[in-house]
LONUKE-328715 format. One record per atom (N, C-alpha, C, CB): x, y, z. Coordinates in steps of 0.1 Angstrom, whole numbers, plus 5000, padded with zeros to 4 digits. Atoms other than C-alpha are relative to their C-alpha. Glycine has a CB too. Layout:
% residues N
XYZ...
//
This chain:
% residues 427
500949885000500050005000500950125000499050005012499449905001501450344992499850125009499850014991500449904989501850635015498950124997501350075005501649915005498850774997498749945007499549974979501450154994496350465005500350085015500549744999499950014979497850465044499650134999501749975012500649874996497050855045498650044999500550094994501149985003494050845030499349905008499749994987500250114989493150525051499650085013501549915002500549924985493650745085499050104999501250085006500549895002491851005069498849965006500050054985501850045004488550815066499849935010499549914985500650054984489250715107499850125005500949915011500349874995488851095109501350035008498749995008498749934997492351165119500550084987501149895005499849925008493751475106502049984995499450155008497950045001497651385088500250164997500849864981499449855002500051635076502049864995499950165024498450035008503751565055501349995013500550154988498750034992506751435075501149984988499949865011499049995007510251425057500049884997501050065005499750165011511051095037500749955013501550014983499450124986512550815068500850115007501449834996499949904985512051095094498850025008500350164997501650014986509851195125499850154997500449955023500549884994509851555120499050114984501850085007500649925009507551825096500650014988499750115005499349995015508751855057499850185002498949904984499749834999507852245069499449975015499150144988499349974986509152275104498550165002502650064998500549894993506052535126498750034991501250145001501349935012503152515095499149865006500450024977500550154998502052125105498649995005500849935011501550044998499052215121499150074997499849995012500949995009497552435098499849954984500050115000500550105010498152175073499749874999500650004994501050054994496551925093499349944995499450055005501950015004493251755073499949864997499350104983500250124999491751485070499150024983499249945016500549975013490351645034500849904987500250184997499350085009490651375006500850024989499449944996498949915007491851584981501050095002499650074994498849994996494151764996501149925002499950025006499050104996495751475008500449964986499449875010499350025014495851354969501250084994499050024991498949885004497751704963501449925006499850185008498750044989500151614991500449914992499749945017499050165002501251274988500249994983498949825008499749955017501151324947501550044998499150174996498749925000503651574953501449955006499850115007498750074990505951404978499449865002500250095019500950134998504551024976501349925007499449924983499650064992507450904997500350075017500949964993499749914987506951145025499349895011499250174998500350114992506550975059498350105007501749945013501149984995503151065079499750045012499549944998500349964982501951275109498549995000500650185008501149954995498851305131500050105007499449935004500149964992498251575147498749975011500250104996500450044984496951565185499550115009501449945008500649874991495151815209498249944995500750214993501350015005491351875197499149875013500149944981500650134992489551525209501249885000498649934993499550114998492551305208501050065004500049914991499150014985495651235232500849894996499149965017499250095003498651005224500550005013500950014988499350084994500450815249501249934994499249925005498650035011503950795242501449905006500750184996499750094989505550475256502049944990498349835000498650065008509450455245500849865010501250174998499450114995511250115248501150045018501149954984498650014990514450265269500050214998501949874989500649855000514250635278501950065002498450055017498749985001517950835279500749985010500350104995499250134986518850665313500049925004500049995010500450165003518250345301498349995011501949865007501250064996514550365317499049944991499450085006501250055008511950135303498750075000499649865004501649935000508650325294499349885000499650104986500850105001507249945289500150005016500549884990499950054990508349885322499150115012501549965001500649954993507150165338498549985002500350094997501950034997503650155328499149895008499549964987500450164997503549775336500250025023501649844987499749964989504649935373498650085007501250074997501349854999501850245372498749895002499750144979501250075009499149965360499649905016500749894981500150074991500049765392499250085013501449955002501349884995498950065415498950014996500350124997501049885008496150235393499449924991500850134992501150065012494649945373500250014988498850044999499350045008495349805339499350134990499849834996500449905010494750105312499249904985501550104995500750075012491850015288500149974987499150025000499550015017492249875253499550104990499549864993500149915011492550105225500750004984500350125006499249965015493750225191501549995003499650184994498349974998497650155193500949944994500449965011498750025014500750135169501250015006500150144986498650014997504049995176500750084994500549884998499049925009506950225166501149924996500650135007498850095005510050085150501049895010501150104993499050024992512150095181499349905012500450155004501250084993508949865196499650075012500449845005500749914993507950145218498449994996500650144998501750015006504050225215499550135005499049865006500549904998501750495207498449985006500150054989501750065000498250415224499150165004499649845018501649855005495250705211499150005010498849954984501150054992492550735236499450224992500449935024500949885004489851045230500050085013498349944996500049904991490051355255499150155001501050034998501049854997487651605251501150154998499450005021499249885000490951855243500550055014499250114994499149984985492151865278501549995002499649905012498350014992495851745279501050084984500749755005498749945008498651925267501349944996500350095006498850104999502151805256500849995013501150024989498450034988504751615284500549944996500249965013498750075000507451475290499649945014501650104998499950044989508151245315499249975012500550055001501150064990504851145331500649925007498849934995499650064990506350835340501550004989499149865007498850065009510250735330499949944986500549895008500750035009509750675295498950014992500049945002501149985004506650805291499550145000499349935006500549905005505351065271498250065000500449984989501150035003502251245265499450094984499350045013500149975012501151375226498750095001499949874990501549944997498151645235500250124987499650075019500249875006497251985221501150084998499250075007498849975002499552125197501149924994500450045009499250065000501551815194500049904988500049965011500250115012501751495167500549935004500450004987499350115001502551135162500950004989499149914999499550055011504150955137499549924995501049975001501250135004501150775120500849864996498850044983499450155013501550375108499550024985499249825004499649965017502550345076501250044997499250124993499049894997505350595085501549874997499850105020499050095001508850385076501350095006500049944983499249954993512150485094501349924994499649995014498650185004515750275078499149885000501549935016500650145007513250035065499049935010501449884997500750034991511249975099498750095002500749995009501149955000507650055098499450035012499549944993500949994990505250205124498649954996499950135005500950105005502349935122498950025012500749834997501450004993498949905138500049825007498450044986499950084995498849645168498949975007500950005003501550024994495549675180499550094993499650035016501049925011492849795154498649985005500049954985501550024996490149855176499550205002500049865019500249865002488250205179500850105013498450014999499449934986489750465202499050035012500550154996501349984992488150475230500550105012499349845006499549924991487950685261500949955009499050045006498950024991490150725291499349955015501150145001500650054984489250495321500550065011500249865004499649934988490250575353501449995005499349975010498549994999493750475355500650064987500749875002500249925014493750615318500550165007497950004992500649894991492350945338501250085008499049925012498949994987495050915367501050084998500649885004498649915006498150945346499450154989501249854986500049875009496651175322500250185008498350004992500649854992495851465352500950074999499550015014498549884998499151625353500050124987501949884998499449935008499151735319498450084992501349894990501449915004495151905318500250115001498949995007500549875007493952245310501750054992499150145015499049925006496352345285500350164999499849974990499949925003498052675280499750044987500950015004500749965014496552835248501850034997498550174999499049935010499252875220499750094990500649914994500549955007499153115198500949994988499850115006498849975013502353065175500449815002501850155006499650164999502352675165501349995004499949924988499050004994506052675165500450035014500550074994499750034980506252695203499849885001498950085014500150144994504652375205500849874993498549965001499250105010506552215177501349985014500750094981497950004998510052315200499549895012501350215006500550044990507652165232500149844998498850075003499950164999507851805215501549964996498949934990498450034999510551605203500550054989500549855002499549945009510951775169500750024997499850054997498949895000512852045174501149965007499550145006498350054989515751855197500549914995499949955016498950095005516651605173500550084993499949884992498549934998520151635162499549964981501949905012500650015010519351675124501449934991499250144995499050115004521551495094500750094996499849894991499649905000524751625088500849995010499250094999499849974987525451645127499949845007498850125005499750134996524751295133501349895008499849964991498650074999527951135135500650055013501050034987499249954993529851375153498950025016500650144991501050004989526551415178500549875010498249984992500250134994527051055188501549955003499149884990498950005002530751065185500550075019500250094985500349904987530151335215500049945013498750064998500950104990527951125237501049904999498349954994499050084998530650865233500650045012500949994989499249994994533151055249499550065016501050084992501250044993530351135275500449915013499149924990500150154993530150775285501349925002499149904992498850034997533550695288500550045005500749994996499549954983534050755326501049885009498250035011498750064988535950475337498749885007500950185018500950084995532250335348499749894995499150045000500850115009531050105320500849964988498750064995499650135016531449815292500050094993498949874992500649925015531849895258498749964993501049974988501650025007528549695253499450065007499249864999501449904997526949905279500150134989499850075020499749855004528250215262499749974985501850075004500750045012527550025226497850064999500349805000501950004997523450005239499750105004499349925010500549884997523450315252500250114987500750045015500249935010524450495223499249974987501150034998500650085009522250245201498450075005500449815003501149904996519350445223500350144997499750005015500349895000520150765218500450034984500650085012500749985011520250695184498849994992500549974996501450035006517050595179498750095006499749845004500749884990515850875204500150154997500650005014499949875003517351155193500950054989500450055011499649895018518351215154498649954992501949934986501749995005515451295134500349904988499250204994500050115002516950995111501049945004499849984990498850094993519050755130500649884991499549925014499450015005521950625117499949834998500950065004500250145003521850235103501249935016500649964979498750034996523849985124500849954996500049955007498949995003526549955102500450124998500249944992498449844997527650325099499950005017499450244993499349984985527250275140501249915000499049945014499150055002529850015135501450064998499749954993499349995006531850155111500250175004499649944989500049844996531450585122500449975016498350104997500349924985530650585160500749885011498150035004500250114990531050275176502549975001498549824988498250034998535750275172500150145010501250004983499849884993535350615191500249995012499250074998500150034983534850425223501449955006498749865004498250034998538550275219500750115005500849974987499049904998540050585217499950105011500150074988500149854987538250815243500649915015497650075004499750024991538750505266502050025003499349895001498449985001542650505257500650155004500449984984499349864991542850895261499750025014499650144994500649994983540950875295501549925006498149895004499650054991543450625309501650084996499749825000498849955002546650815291499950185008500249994982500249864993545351155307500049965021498150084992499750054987545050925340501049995006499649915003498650014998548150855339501050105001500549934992499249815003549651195325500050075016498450144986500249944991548051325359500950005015499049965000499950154992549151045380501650065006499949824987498450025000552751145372500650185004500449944981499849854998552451555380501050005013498350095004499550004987554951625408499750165005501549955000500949884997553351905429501150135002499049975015499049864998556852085433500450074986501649945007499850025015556452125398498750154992499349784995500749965001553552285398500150195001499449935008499149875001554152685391498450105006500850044979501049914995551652945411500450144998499649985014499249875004551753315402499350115012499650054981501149944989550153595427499750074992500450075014501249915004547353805417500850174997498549995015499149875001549654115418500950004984501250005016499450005013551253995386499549994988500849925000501049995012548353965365499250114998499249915000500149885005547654245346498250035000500850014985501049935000544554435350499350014986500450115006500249985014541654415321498550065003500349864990501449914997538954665321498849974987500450195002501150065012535754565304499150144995498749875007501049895013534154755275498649955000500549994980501650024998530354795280499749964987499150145003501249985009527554755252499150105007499349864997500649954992525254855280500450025015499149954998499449994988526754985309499949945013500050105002500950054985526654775343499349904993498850125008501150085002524754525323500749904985498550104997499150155014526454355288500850054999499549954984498549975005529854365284500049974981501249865010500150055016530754365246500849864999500750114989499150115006531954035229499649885011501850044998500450114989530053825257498849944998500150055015501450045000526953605260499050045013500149834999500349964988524553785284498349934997500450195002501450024999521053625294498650085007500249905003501149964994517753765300499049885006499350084991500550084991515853555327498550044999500750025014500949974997512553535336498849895000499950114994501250065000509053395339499450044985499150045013500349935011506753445307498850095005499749904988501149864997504753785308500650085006498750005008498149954992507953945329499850124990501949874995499349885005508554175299501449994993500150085011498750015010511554005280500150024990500549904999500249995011510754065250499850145001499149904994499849844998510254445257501450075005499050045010498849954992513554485276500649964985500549925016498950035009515154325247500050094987499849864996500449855008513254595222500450094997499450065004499349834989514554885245501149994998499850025018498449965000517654805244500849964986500849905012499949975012518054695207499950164994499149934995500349935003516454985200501550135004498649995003498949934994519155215220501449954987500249945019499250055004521955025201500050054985499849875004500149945015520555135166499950114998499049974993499849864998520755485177500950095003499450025004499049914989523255555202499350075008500950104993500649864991521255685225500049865018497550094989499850104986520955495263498649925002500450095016501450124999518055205273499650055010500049825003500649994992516055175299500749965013499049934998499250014985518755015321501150105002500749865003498749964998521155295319499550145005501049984987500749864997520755675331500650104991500250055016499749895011521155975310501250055006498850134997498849964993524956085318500650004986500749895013499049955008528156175296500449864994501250095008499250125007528755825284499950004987499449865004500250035020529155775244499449845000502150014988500350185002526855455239500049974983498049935009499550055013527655275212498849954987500949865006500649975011525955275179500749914989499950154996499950095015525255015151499149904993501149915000500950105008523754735134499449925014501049884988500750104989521254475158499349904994499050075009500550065003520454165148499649935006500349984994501050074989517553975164499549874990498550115006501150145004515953585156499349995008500349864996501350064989512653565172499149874995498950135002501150115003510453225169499050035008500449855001501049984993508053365196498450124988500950095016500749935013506753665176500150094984499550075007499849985012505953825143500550125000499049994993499549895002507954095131498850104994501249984993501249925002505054265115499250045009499449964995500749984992502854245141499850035012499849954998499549994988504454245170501050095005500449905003498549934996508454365169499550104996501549954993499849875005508254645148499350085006499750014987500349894991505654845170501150005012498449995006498749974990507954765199500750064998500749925003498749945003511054885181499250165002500849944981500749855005508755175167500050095012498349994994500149964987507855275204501450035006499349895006498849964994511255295216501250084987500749845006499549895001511955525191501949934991499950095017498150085005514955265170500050024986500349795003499750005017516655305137499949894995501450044995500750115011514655055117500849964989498650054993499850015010517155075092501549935004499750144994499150024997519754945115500049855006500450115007500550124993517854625126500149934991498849985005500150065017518054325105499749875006501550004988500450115001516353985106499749884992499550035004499950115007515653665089498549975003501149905004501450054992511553625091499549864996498750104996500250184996510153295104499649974986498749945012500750085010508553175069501150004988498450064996498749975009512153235053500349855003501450145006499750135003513552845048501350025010500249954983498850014989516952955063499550045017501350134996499749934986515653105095500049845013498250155004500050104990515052735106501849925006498849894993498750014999518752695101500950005010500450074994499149924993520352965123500049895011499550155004499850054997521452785148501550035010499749954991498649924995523952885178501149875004499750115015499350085004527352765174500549954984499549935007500449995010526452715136501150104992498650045001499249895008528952815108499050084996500949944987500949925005525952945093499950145006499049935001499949834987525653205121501150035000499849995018498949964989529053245130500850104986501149835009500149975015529253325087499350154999499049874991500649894993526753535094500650135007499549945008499549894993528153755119501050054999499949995010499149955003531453765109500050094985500849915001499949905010530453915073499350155004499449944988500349884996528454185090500550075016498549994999499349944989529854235121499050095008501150094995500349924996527054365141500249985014499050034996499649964986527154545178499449875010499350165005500950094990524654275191499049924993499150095011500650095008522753985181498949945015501349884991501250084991519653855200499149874994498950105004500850155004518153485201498650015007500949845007500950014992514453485213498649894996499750145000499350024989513953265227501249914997499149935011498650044997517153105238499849844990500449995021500350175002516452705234499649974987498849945008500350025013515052735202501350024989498850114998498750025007518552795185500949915008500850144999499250094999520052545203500049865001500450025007500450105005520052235187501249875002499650054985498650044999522051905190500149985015501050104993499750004992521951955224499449975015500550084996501350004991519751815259500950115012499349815006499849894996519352125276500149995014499250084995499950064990518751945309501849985007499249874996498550084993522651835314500950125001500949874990499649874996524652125327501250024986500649995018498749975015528052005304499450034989501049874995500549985016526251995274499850134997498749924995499549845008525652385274501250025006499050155004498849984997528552435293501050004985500249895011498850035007530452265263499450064984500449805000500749885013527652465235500250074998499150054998500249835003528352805246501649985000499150155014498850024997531952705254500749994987500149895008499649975016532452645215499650104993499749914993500649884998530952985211501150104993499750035017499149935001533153195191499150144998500949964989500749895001532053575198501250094995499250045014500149875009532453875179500250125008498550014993500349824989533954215198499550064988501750125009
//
């Protein structure tokens, strides 16, 4: 059957599809997915016509709710195992609509009335697919492994241990800009192709602490390939790319042990603070961003970050001082400001801001979301870094942060640590 039939197939169970990339999990257009959504038969003919090996989404919110049950979760937890734990408490969850994934995880559908939103981590392993969010329909093929239908029975509602686990993740926050919820699932955090190799190459050196096998450290990177690149690599390029890397990080680990091992402390050279030369930092904004540094804005959402960030663009394209600084004899510095926002529209949004604070419009410059590269940018990224060095401007803003940082789980302290740490900035 062709990925026309299977789409049209889900169509006519009244699920709404939408285009996934050829043996991938993520949108063929990254932040549009759920206004192209339908379960309309001709449409779907257009689609799949056009792209007839494209793999297949559903989207999720409205009346339906995925349950997202992965084999081995990225600390080797079982999501099978959990559930089968939850079920022992809380009673067996009632039979429904449900599709093995490749990796023999499972997606089981139940109907919601539009109440749950996307999570993570209900239980170890276990996801939840609500409003805003998608599957990866069956049919969908991955390196030659299909997502298949393992109970074909109707979806039905959520019993009471159904009920239980679902409560955490009710009354949703309204979105207003799909792309937020795209970055909220797993989409936007696989390590895309390209980046693969060296991604897992990474995570090798990682897991070569001195703790573990090379088969645990084989199986563990055999998960987080199958978890986290939007197409995971066969297991012969793991063989043949990723899998000799574990030789060598263990070999430098025990030659740096040793290197250490052998320091003699009278050896060791200390200097006093009196002999190191004094280095006075050049503002951007006085008291507040140094130039040629990564400075973050904090907060809760509704705070006002996106206004502060405005205000002080705006100042920057003028020369004139922000809101955090006070009117005094300082010369503030004047030039170009480049901003990527995925929150809001420059039309609709930025530009009165800027306007309001009174900024040289002519000195701002952006990349707007429905541009093909803006999904690119990317920090760390030659692309960016290409970018900034041919224009050279005074200041560059990411809004929000997470959304340019890709490749990377944001959860583990090293991993930005070692993101921003490869960071080449621009005085």
């Amino acid at each position: 059957m062709s990925k026309l039939q299977k789409a049209q197939e889900l169509a006519a169970r009244g699920f709404k599809v939408f285009l996934l990339k050829e043996n991938a999990k993520t949108p063929l257009k990254p932040g549009k997915f759920l206004d192209q959504a339908t379960s309309n038969k001709d449409i779907i003919d257009l689609l799949w016509t056009k792209y007839p090996n494209a793999n297949i989404g559903i989207a999720t919110g409205e009346d339906l709710t995925v349950i997202d049950v992965d084999t081995l979760q990225h600390g080797g937890e079982n999501g099978s195992e959990s559930l089968k734990n939850y079920e022992i408490t809380n009673g067996l969850l009632n039979d429904t609509f449900t599709v093995q994934t490749p990796t023999g995880g499972k997606h089981i559908y139940y109907v919601t009335n539009n109440e749950c939103k996307n999570a993570t981590g209900l239980l170890p392993g276990v996801d939840i697919r609500g409003t805003g969010g998608y599957v990866v329909a069956p049919g969908s093929i991955i390196n030659g492994k299909e997502y298949k239908i393992v109970k074909d029975v109707p979806i039905a509602k959520p019993n009471y241990a159904v009920e239980t686990l679902l409560k955490k993740c009710k009354t949703p926050k309204v979105e207003t800009d799909p792309f937020a919820e795209l970055e909220k699932g797993y989409s936007n955090n696989l390590v895309q192709e390209g980046n693969r190799t060296s991604y897992l190459v990474g995570q090798v050196g990682q897991l070569c602490d001195g703790t573990k096998s090379i088969n645990t450290i084989e199986n563990m990177i055999r998960v987080l390939n199958e978890q986290n690149l939007e197409v995971p690599l066969t297991e012969d390029e793991l063989v043949k790319e990723v899998f000799p890397a574990i030789e060598r990080f263990k070999k430098h680990k025990e030659k740096a042990i040793k290197k250490e091992s052998l320091k003699d402390p009278k050896e060791v050279k200390l200097v006093s603070v009196d002999s190191i030369k004094k280095e006075f930092v050049k503002w951007l904004v006085p008291g507040y961003i140094p130039e040629g540094t990564i400075t973050v804005i904090g907060g809760d959402g509704g705070l006002g970050k996106t206004t502060l960030w405005c205000n002080i663009a705006s100042a920057i394209s003028n020369g004139t001082n922000s809101i955090l600084q006070e009117d005094n004899d300082y010369i503030y510095p004047n030039g170009n400001v480049f901003y990527f926002s995925g929150e809001d529209d420059t039309a609709r949004v930025l530009r009165d801001k800027l306007e309001s604070n009174n900024a040289n419009l002519s000195n701002i410059f952006t990349i707007p979301l429905d541009d093909e590269t803006f999904s690119d940018i990317a920090i760390g990224s030659e692309l960016l870094e290409g970018i900034i060095e041919k224009h050279r401007p005074k200041l560059v803003i990411f809004d929000p942060i997470q959304q340019f940082i890709k490749g990377t789980d944001m959860t583990k302290r090293n991993d930005m640590v070692r993101q921003f740490g490869a960071v080449d900035l621009v005085g």
